[in-house]
N, C-alpha and C positions, 0 to 999 in steps of 0.2 A: 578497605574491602576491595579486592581487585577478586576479578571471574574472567576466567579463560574463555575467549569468546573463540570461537570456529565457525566460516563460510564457506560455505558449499556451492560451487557455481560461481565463483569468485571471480571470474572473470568477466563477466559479463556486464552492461550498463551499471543493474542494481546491484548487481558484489561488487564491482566499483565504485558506489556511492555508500554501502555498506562499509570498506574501507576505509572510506572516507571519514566517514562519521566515528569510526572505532576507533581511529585516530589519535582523535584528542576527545575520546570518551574518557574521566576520572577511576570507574569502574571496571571498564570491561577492556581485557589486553589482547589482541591478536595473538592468538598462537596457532592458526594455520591458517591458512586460503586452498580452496583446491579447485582445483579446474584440472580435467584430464586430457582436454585438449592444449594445454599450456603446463602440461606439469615439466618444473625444473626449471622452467623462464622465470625469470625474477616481475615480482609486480610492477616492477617500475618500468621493464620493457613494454607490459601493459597498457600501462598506466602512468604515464611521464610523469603526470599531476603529482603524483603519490612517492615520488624518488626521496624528497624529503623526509615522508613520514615512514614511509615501509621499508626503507633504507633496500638490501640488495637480498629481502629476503624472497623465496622461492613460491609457486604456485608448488604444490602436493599433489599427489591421487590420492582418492577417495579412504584406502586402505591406511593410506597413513594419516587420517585425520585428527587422531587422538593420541601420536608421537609425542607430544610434546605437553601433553595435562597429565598432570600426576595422579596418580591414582587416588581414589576416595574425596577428590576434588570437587568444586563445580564449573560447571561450564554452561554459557550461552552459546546456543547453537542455532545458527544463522540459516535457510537455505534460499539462494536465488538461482537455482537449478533450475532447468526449463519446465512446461507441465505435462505429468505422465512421468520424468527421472528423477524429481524430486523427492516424492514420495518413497521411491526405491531406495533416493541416498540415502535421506531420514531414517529409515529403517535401519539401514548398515552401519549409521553411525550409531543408533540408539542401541544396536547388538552388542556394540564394542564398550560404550559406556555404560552398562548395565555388567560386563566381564569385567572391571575395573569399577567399579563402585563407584560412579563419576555422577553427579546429583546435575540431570538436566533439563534448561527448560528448552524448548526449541516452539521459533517464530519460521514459517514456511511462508514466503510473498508468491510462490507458485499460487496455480487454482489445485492442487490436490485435496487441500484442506478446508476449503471453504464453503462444504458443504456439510450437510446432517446425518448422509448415507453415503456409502456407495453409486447405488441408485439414480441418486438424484446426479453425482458426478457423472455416472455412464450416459445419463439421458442428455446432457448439454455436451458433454466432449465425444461419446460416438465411441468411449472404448471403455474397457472394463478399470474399476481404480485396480492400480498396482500395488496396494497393499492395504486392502478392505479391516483387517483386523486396527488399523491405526487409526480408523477413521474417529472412533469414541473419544478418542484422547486429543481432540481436539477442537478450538471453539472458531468461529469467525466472527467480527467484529469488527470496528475501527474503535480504536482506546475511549474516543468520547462517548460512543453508544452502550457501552460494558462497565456497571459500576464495581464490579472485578471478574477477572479470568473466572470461567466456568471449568475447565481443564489445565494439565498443566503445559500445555503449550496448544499453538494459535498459528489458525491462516490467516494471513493479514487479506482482507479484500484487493480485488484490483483496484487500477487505478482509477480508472473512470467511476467504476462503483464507490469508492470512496469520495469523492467529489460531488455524484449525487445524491449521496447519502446522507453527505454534511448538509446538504439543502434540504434534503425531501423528509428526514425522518424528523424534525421539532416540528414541521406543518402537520405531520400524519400523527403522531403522539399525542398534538392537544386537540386532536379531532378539527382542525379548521377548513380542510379541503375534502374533497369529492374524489373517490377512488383513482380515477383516471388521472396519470400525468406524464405530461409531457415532455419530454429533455431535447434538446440539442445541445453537441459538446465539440468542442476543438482540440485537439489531443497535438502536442509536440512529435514530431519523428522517432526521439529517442523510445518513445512508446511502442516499437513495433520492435523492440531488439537490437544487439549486436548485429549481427547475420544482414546483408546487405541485398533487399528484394528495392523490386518494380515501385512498391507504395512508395517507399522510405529512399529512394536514389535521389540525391542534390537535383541534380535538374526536370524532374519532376515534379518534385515538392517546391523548389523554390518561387516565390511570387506567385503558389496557385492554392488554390483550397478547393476541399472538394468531398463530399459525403462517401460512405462507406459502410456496406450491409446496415441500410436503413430499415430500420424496425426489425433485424433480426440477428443481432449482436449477442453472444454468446456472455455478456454480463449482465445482462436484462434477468434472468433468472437468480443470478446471485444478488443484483438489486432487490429485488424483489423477496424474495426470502431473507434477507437481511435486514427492510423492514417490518416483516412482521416476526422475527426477533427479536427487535429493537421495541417496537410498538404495541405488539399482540394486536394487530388490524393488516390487512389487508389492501393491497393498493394493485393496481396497473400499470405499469410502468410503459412508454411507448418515446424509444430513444433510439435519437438518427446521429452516431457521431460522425467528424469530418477531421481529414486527415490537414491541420495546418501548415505555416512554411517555416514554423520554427525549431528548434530542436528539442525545447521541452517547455513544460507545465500545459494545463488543462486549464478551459475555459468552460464551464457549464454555465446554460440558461437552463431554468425550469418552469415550467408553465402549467398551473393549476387552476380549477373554478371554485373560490369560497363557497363553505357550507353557506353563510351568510356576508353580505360587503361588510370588510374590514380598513380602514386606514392603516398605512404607511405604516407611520408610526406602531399601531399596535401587531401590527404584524413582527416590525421589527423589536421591539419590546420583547416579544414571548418568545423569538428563535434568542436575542440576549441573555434573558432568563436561563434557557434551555443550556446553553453554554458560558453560562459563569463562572462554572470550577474548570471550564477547560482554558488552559494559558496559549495554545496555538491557534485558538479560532475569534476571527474577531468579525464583527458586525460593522461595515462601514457607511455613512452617509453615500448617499449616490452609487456610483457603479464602480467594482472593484478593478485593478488592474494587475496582468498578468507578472508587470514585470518587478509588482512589489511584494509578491511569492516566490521568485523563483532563486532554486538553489537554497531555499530554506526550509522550515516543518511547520509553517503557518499557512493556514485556510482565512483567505477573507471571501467575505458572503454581502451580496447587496440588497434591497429589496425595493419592488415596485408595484404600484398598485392603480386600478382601475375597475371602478364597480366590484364587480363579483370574484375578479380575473386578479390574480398575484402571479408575480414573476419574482422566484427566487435565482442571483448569478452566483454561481461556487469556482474561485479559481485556486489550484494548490500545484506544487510541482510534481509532477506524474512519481518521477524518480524518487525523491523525499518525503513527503508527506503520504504520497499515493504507494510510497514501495518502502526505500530503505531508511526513512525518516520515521516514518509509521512503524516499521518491524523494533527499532530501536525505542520506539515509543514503549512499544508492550513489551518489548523485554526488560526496558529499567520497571513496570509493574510487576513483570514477573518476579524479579526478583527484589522487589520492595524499593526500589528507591522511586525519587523524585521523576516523573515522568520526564519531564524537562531536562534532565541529566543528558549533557553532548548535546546535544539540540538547540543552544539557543543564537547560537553566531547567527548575526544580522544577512539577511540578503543581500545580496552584491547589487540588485535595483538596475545599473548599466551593463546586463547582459547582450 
C-alpha cells in the first residue's frame, strides 16, 4: 500500500520534521513539498538534514501540488502552513483533488482547524476564519483522546495543548480533580517558528528562562474545549508558559486539588489504565525527563502527590509529538494503518 503524501508549508520547522518522518514512512511517498517562498530550491538547500533522503528534489507552489498524483488516486495531505493560510491552502488543494478524483484525507497542525465554528476561531485569533464552509469537516483531538476520527480529516492541537492535554484530560474523565487547574510549561525555541524575532534570538534565549503572556495565552481556549471533548466535563484551565534555553520539546507541570486525597500510586494507576492501548504514552516512576522525548513521538508523564494536591509532569517534543509526529499519527488512522507506522525510531537521548 503506498499513498501519495503532499506538504503544504514545507519549509518550515514542522514540514521539516514532516519530511522527515515521510521519509522512511513504509506507506506514505512524498510527492511534493511546497513552500512559495522557496519554490524551485531543492529541500535539501533547506534542509541539509534531508540531502539524503529528499535527494535534489524541488520545494513547488501551491498550484502545482497535485503534479505528480495520478488521478483517481489517494493522497495524505499534510498542512504546516502558518495560521490564517492554511486553511486557504487546504481549500485549493482539496479543489484540485476533488477535479481529479483523488480520495483525501488531510491532517492541518495550523490552529484553523481546531475549533467547532468559525466563531469560536474569530474570538481567540481577532480575524474572521478564511474558509468557514471547511470548518464541519473537521475534528481536533490528539490520536489518544479520539477512539476514531469524527470527520475525514483533523486539526492536530498545538503544541502545548497537547502536552497538557496528555496530563489534564485521564484526571478530568475519571472525575478525580476540582474544575480549576493549574499549568506551568517550558516550551523549546523551535516553538515560536522559522521566522527569527526578539523571543527566539540565540543570545536572548541562551542561559535564560522567562514567562510569557501569563494567564492569557491563546491555547487556554483550545485546551479547554478540548477537554470537554474529550471528557463531556468542564474544567478551568489557568496556564503561565515560559520561553526556555533550548531549542525543542516541552516541559509541562500541572497542578490540581483532588475531589478526595488520593496516593501516588492510585493516581498513577488510573492515568496507566487510561493509556493502555496508546503505545507513545508512557507513565514513569519519579519525574520525567526532557531529553528522553526528544526528537521522538513519545509522551512521558509523571505523578506526585500531597494530601489533596496532584501534580501531573507531561514532557513531548514540541515539533513531533506536539506537531509533525502527532499529524503522522492520525493520518496512519486515517487511513487504517497501525498508528505506530514511521514513528517508532528511538530518541537520540544526547541532544
Amino acid at each position: 500500500m503506498t499513498i501519495a503524501a503532499v506538504v503544504l508549508g514545507a519549509s518550515g520547522y514542522v514540514g521539516g520534521e514532516i519530511l522527515r518522518l515521510l521519509a522512511s514512512h513504509p506507506h506514505f511517498e512524498l510527492a511534493s513539498a511546497i513552500s512559495e517562498s522557496n519554490k524551485g530550491n531543492s529541500i535539501a538547500s533547506v534542509f541539509p538534514n534531508l540531502a539524503g533522503a529528499c535527494g535534489n528534489m524541488p520545494f513547488s507552489a501551491l498550484e502545482k501540488c497535485l503534479d505528480t498524483v495520478d488521478k483517481g488516486s489517494d493522497l495524505a495531505l499534510f498542512s504546516a502552513a502558518p495560521h490564517g493560510a492554511s486553511a486557504t491552502a487546504i481549500a485549493s488543494a482539496l479543489d484540485a483533488a476533488a477535479d481529479r478524483d483523488i480520495n483525501v484525507h488531510v491532517v492541518d497542525s495550523s490552529a484553523d482547524f481546531r475549533y467547532n465554528s468559525a466563531a469560536a476561531f474569530e474570538a481567540v485569533y481577532g480575524m474572521p476564519h478564511p474558509e468557514p464552509s471547511l470548518v464541519s469537516e473537521f475534528s481536533c483531538a490528539v490520536p489518544e483522546h479520539a477512539s476514531a476520527a469524527e470527520t475525514a480529516h483533523v486539526g492536530h492541537p498545538g503544541c502545548f495543548a497537547t502536552a497538557v492535554l496528555l496530563a489534564a484530560v485521564p484526571l478530568v474523565h475519571a472525575d478525580l480533580i476540582e474544575s480549576e487547574i493549574f499549568v506551568s510549561g517550558i516550551t523549546g525555541s523551535t516553538g515560536s517558528g522559522r521566522r527569527p524575532q526578539a523571543g527566539t534570538h540565540h543570545p536572548e534565549r541562551h542561559s535564560n528562562l522567562y514567562a510569557y503572556k501569563p494567564l492569557s495565552h491563546r491555547h487556554v481556549p483550545e485546551i479547554e474545549a478540548s477537554i470537554e471533548n474529550a471528557c463531556q466535563r468542564r474544567a478551568s484551565v489557568h496556564f503561565v508558559p515560559h520561553s526556555g534555553p533550548f531549542a525543542r520539546g516541552i516541559y509541562v507541570t500541572l497542578q490540581a486539588t483532588m475531589k478526595s486525597a488520593r496516593p501516588a500510586d492510585e493516581i498513577r494507576n488510573t492515568i496507566q489504565a487510561y493509556y493502555k492501548e496508546s503505545d507513545f504514552v508512557s507513565v514513569v516512576d519519579g519525574t520525567p525527563r526532557l531529553k528522553d522525548v526528544v526528537a521522538s513521538n513519545d509522551a512521558r508523564i509523571g505523578i506526585a502527590c500531597d494530601g489533596d494536591t496532584v501534580v501531573v509532569m507531561s514532557v513531548i517534543d514540541n515539533l513531533v509529538k506536539g506537531a509533525a509526529g502527532g499529524a503522522v499519527q492520525w493520518m496512519n488512522r486515517l487511513w487504517s494503518l497501525p498508528e505506530t507506522t514511521g514513528l517508532t525510531a528511538a530518541s537520540p537521548a544526547w541532544t
